[in-house]
C-alpha positions in Angstrom: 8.4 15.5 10.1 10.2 12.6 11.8 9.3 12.1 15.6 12.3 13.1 18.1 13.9 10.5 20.0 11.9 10.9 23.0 8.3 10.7 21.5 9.3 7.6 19.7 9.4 5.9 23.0 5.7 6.5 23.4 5.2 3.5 20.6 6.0 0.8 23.1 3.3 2.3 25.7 0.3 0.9 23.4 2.4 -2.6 22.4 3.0 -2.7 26.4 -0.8 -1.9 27.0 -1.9 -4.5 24.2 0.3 -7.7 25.8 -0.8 -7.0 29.2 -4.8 -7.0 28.2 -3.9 -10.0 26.4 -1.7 -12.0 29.5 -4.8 -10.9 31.9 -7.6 -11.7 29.3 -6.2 -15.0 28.8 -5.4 -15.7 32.6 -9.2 -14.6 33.8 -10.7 -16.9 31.2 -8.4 -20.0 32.0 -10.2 -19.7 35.3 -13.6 -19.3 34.2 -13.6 -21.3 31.2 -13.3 -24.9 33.0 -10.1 -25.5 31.3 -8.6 -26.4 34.7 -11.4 -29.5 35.6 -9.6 -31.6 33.6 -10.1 -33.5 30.1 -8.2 -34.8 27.4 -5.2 -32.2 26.1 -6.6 -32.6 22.6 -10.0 -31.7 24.0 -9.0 -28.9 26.1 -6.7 -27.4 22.8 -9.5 -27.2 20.6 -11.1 -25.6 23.0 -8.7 -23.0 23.9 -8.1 -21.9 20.0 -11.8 -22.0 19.6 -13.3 -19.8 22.6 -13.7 -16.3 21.4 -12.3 -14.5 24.7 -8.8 -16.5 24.4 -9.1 -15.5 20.2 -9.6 -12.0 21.4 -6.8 -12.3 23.7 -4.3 -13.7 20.9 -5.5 -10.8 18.6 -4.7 -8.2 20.9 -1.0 -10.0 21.0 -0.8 -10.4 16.9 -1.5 -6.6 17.0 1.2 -6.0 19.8 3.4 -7.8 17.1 2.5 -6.0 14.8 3.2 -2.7 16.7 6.4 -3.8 17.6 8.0 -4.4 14.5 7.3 -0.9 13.5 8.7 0.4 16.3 11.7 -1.8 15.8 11.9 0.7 12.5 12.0 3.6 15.0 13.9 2.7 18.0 17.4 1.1 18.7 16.5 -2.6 20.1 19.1 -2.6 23.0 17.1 0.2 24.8 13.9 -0.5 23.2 13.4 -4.1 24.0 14.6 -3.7 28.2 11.9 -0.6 28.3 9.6 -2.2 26.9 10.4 -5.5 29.3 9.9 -2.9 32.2 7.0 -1.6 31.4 5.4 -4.8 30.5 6.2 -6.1 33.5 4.6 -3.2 35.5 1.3 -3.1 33.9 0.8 -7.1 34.4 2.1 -7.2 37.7 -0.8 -4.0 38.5 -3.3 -5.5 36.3 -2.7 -8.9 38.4 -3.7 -7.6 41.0 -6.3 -4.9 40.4 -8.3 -7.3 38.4 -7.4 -10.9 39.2 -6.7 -10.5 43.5 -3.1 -12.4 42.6 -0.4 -10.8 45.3 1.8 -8.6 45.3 4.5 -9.6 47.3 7.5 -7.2 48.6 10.1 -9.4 46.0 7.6 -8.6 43.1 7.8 -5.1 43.7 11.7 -5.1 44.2 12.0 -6.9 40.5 10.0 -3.9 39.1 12.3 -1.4 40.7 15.4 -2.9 39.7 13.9 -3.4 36.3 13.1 0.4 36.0 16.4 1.3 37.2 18.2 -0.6 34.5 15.8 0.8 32.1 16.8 4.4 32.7 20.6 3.9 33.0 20.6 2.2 30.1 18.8 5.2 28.3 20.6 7.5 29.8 24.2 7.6 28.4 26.7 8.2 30.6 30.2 10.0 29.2 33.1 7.4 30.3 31.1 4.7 28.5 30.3 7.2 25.6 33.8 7.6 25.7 34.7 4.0 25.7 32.1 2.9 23.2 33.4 5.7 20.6 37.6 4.6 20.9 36.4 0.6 20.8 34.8 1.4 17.4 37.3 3.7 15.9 39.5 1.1 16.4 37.3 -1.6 15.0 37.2 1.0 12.1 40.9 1.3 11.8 41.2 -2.2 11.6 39.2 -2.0 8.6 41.4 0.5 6.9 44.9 -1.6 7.9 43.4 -4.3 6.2 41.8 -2.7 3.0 42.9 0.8 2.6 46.9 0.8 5.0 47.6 4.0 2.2 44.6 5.9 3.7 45.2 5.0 7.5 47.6 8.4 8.5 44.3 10.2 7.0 41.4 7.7 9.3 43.8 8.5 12.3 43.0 12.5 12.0 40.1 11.9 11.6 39.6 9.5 14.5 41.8 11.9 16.5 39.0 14.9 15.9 36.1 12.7 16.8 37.4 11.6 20.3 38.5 15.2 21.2 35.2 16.3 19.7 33.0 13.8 21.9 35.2 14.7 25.0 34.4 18.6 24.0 30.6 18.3 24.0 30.6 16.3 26.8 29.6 18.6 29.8 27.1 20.1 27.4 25.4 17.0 26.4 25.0 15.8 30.0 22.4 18.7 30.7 20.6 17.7 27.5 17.8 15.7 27.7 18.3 12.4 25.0 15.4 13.9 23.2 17.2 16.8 22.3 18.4 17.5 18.7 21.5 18.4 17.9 23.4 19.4 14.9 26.7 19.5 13.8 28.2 21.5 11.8 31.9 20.8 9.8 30.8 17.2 10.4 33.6 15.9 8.0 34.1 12.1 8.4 30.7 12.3 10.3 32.4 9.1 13.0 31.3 12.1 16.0 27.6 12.0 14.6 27.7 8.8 13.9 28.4 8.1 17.3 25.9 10.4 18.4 23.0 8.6 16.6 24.5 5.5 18.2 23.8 6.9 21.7 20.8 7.4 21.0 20.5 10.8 20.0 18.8 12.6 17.5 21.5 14.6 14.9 21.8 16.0 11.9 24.9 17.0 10.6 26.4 19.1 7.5 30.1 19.1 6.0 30.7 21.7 3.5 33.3 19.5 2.1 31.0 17.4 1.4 28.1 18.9 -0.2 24.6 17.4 0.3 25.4 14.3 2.1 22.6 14.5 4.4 22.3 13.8 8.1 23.5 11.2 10.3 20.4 9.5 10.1 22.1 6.7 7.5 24.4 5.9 10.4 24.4 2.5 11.8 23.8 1.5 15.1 
């Protein structure tokens, strides 16, 4: 079984952990290592891609990569990559100064704040822009259908006109759900509702008995 929305946010705890072990592996031995006493840059290159502690340090970021892009397959990017920013920038800043004595200064710990903040707004929908996000793209839709298919645009605007009301009749619901909650729908016809769904970030599957095993929302993009 596919993990829920929410648990798939635990992949970027380990790629988070992995970068920071590598920023303060690579810091500590920069100051240990000479590199700082000076020397030729050629000299001090070969040096740096040849000392086993900065190699170990690059290997724990290759595997952060590596991470990443799978939970690139998991997670949509525009909430993925600012959490993952956030906590990034948390674990450095805590690992600078547990094991390196580097400062923590009152604007530091603002710029984690405002970081987190923006992190959870952005990952927490809110309706008017839910709202906004799903008109904009039936529109964007419909300007699809002018263009390729006028004959079939009285039938798109039903259609569009059942997936606004329908987003503005879950609404109060959806706002006590957690994002990790999942949903289904059921008479999900032109799917655009799910589809937006999935593009909020939620977890839905949907079912149209007009249309007879065509799946979940899951193919939707966001």
């Amino acid at each position: 079984m596919d993990l829920n929305i929410a648990s798939k946010y635990w992949l970027i705890l380990p790629i988070a952990l992995l970068v920071t072990f590598g920023q303060l592996l690579a810091k500590w031995r920069s100051g240990t290592g000479g590199y700082a006493a000076g020397g030729g840059e050629l000299q001090t290159f070969l040096r740096l891609v040849t000392d086993p502690v900065m190699i170990a340090a690059y290997g724990a970021g290759f595997i952060a990569n590596v991470g990443w892009l799978y939970a690139l397959t998991k997670l949509p990017l525009t909430i993925a990559f600012p959490v993952y920013m956030g906590v990034t920038f948390l674990f450095v800043l805590a690992g600078g100064f547990l094991f390196l004595g580097e400062t923590v200064s009152a604007i530091k710990v603002a710029s984690v704040v405002l970081i987190w903040q923006a992190c959870r707004w952005r990952s927490m929908p809110t309706p008017d822009r839910n709202g906004a996000d799903l008109a904009q793209w039936i529109q964007e839709i419909r300007e699809v259908f002018v263009a390729e298919a006028p004959e079939l645009l009285a039938l798109f605007d039903i259609y569009g006109a059942e997936a606004l009301f329908g987003r503005r009749f879950v609404d109060a619901d959806l706002r006590k759900l957690p994002l990790s909650a999942r949903l289904l729908e059921v008479g999900a016809g032109s799917m655009l509702l799910s589809c937006q769904l999935v593009r909020e970030g939620r977890d839905v599957t949907s079912r149209s008995r007009r249309r007879p095993g065509s799946g979940t929302s899951n193919g939707c993009v966001h």
